[in-house]
C-alpha positions as CSV (number, residue, x, y, z in Angstrom):
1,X,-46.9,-70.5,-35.2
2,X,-48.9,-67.9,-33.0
3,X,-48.7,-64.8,-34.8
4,X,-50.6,-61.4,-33.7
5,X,-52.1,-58.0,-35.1
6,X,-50.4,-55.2,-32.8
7,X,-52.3,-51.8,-33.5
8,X,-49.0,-49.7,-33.4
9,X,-51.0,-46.5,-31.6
10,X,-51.0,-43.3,-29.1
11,X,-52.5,-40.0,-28.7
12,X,-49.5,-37.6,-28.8
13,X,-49.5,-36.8,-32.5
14,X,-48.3,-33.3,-33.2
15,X,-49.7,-33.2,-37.1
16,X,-53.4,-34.1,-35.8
17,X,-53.5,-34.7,-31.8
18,X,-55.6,-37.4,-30.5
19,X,-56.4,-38.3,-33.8
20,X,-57.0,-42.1,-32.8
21,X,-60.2,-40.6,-30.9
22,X,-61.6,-38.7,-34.1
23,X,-64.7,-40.1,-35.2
24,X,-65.0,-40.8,-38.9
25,X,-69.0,-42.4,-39.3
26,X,-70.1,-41.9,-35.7
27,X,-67.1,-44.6,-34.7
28,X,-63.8,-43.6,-33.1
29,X,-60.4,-44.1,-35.0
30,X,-59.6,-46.7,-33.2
31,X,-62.6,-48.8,-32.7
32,X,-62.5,-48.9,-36.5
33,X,-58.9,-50.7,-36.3
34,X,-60.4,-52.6,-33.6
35,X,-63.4,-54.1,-35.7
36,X,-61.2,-54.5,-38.6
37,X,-58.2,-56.6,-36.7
38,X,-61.0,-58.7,-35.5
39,X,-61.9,-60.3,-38.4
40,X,-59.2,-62.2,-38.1
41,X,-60.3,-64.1,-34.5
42,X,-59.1,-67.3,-34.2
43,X,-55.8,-67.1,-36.7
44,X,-53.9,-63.9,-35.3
45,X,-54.4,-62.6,-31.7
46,X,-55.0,-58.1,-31.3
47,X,-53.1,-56.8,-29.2
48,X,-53.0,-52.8,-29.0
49,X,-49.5,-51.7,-28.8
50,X,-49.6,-47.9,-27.2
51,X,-47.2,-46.1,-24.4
52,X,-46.8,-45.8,-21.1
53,X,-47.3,-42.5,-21.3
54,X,-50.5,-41.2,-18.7
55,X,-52.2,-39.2,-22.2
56,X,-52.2,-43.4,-23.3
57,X,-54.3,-44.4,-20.3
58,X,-57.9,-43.6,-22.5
59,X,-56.1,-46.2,-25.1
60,X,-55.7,-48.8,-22.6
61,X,-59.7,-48.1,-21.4
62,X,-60.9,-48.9,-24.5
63,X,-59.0,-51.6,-25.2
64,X,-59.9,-53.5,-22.0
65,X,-63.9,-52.5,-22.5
66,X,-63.3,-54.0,-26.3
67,X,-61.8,-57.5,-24.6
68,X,-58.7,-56.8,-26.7
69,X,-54.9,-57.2,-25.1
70,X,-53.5,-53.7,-24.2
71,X,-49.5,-53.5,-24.2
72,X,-48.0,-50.1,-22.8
73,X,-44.2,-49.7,-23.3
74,X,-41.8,-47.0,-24.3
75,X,-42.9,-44.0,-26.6
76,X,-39.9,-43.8,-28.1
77,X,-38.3,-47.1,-29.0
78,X,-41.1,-49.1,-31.2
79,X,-38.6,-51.6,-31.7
80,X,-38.2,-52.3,-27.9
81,X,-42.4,-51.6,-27.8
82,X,-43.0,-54.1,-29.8
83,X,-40.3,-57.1,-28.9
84,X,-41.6,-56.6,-25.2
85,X,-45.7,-56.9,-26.7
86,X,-44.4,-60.5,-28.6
87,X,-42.8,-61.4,-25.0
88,X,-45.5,-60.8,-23.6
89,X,-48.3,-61.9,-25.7
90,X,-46.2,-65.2,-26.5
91,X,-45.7,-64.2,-30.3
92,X,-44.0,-66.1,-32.5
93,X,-44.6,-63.2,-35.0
94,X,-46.2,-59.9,-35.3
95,X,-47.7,-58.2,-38.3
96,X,-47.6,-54.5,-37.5
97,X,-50.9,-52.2,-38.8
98,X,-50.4,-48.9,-37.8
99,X,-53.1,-46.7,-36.0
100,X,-53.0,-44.2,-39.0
101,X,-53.8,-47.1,-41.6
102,X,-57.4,-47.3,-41.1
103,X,-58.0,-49.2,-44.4
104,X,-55.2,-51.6,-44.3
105,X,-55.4,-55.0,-46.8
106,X,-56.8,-58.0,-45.1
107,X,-55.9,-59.6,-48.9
108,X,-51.9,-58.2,-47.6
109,X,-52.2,-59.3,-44.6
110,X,-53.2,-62.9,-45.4
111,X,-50.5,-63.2,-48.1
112,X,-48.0,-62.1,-44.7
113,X,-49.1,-64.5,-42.8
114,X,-48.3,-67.3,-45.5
115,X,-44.8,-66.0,-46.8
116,X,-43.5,-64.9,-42.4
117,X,-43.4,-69.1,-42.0
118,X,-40.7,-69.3,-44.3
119,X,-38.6,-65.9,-43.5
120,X,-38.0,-63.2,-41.1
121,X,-39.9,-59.7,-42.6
122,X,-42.4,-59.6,-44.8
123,X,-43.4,-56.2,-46.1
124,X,-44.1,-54.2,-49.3
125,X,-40.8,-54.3,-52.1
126,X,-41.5,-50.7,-53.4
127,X,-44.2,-49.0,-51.4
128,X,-44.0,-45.9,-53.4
129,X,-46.1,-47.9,-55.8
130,X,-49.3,-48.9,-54.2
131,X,-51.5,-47.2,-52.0
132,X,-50.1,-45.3,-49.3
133,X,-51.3,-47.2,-45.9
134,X,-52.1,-50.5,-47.4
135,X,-49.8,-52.7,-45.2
136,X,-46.4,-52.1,-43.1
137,X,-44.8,-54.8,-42.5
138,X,-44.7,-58.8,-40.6
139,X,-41.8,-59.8,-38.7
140,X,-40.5,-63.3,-36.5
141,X,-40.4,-62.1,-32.9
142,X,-36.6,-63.8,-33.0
143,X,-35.7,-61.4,-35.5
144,X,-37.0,-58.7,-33.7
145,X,-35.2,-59.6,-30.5
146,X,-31.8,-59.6,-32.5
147,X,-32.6,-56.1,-33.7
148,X,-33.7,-55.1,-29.9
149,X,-30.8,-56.7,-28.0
150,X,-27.9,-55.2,-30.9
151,X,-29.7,-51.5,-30.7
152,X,-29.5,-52.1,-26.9
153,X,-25.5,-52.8,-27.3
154,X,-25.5,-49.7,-29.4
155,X,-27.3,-47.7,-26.8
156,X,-30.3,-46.8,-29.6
157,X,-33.1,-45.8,-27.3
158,X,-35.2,-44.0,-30.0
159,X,-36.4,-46.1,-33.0
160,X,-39.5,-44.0,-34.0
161,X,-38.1,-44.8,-37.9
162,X,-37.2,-48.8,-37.9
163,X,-36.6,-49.2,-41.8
164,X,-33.2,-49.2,-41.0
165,X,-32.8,-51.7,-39.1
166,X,-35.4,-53.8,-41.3
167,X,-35.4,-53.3,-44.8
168,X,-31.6,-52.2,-45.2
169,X,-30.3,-55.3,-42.8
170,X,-28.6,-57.9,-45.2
171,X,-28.8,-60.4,-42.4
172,X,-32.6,-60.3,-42.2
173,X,-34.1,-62.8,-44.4
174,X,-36.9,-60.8,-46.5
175,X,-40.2,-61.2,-48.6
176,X,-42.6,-59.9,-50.3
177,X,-45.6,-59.6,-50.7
178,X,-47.6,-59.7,-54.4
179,X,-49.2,-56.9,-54.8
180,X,-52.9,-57.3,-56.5
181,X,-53.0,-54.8,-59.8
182,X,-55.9,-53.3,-57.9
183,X,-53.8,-51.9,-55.0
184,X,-50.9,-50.3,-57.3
185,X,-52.2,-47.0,-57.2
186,X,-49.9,-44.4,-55.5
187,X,-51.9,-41.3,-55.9
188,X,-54.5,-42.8,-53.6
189,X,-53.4,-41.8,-49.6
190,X,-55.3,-43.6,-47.1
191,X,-52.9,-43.0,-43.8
192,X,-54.2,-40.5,-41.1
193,X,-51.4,-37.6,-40.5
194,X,-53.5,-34.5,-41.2
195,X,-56.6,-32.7,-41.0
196,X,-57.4,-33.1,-44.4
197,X,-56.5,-36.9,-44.5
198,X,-59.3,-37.4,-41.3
199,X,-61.7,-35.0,-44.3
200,X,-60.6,-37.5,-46.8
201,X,-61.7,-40.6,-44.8
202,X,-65.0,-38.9,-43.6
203,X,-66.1,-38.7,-47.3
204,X,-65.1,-41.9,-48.4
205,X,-66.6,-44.0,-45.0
206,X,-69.5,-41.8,-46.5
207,X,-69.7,-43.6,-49.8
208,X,-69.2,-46.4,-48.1
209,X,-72.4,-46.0,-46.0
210,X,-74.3,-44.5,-49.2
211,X,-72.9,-47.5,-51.8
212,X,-73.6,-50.5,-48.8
213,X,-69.7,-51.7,-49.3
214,X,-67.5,-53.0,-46.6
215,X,-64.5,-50.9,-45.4
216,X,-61.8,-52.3,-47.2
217,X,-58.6,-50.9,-49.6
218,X,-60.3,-52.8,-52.8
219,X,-64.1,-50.9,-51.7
220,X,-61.6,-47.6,-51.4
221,X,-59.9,-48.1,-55.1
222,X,-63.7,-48.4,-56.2
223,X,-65.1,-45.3,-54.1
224,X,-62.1,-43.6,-56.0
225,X,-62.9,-44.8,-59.2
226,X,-66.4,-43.4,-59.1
227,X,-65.5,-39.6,-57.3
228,X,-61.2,-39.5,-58.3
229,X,-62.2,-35.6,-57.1
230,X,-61.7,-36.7,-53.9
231,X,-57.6,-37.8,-54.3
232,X,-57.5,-33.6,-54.0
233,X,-58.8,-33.4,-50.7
234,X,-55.3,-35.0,-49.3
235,X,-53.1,-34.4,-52.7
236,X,-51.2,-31.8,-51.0
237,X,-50.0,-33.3,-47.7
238,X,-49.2,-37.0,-49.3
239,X,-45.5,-34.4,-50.2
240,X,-45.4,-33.3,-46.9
241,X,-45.7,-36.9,-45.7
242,X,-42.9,-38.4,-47.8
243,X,-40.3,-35.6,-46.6
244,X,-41.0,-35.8,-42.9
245,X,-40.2,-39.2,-43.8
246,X,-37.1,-38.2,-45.0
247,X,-35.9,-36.2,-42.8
248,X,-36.8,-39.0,-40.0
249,X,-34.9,-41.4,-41.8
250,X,-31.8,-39.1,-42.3
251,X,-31.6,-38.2,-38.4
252,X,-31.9,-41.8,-37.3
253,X,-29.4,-42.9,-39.9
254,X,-26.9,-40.6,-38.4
255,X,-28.0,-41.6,-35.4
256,X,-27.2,-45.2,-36.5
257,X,-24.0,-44.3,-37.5
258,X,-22.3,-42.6,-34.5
């Protein structure tokens, strides 16, 4: 099976604009995601999955002067975004990291690829448990086209919130993966929404400089550990995270359900 890393990406954030261009140790946002999909050369293709949106074409730059496979597709409908990169990319599955999860597990990810040859999605069971930003989810590129082709019938052309048709599809067959003790830490939020979460990264890529450890989520637990002063710096928003969430969720499933 040929499987891929498709850095979910663009620039039109409202909450932090053009935050996949911030620098956090001298390095873009992005190049960071870059470096870290890369490590896995040779077992799962990178592909950056951004929009075809003209504020996009600086994504699609630096992915072609990185050698790394640029997809553009809609802005609104991941779920069509991301069939059409598999297509394209000859996918038989995709593992999704999103351009705000700068310290996503490679330990996740390599359980993923493992558990997605025997299933359809692969993702975390109860993600309010573990870090936030740690890993999204894995999925067979057949699977996805079923979801693409019955939103399609439905006439769904926005999909910005896809746990819908994911996590609550009884058809879908599902896994797991097992979450190390290390990573079951809630209060820790390593996803880039806000000013203070690119504050919150800034210090901890610092340790990470100071102490000589790689960028990983176990080197983050550990950074933690050591300073937990810095949990406050993004304390506050992790709230305002989790209800934007909800409200997404609650306009797509009406959405859904018309």
């Amino acid at each position: 099976m040929r499987g891929g890393l498709l850095i979910t990406v663009r620039t039109g954030s409202s909450r932090l604009p053009r935050k996949v261009l911030k620098k956090i140790d001298d390095r873009r946002v992005i190049d960071i995601l870059i470096d870290r999909c890369q490590e896995f050369k040779g077992i799962l293709d990178t592909v950056i999955c951004t929009t075809d949106k003209l504020e996009d074409n600086i994504i699609e730059e630096i992915g072609v002067s990185r050698g790394v496979k640029v997809f553009r597709g809609s802005n609104n409908n991941l779920i069509a975004r991301w069939y059409q990169a598999a297509i394209k990319n000859n996918l038989d599955f995709l593992i999704n990291i999103d351009g705000d999860d700068l310290l996503f597990s490679k330990a996740l990810i390599r359980d993923a690829i493992e558990k997605i040859k025997t299933t359809d999605f692969v993702t975390i069971e109860h993600e309010k448990e573990v870090v936030c930003g740690c890993f999204t989810f894995g999925i067979k590129t057949k699977t996805l086209e079923k979801i693409y082709k019955s939103n399609r019938k439905k006439g769904l052309e926005e999909t910005q919130y896809m746990w819908l048709d994911f996590k609550n599809n009884n058809d879908i067959r599902k896994s797991y993966v097992d979450i190390p003790d290390e990573l079951l830490r809630p209060e820790i939020r390593a996803t880039l929404d806000y000013e203070e979460d690119l504050k919150f990264f800034k210090e901890v890529f610092k340790k990470f400089k100071t102490q000589k450890l790689e960028s990983s989520t176990t080197n983050l637990v550990k950074v933690i550990d050591s300073q937990p002063s810095l949990l406050t710096i993004n304390r506050n928003k992790h709230k305002d995270y989790l209800n934007n969430q909800k409200r997404g969720l609650i306009n797509e499933k009406t959405k859904t359900d018309l």
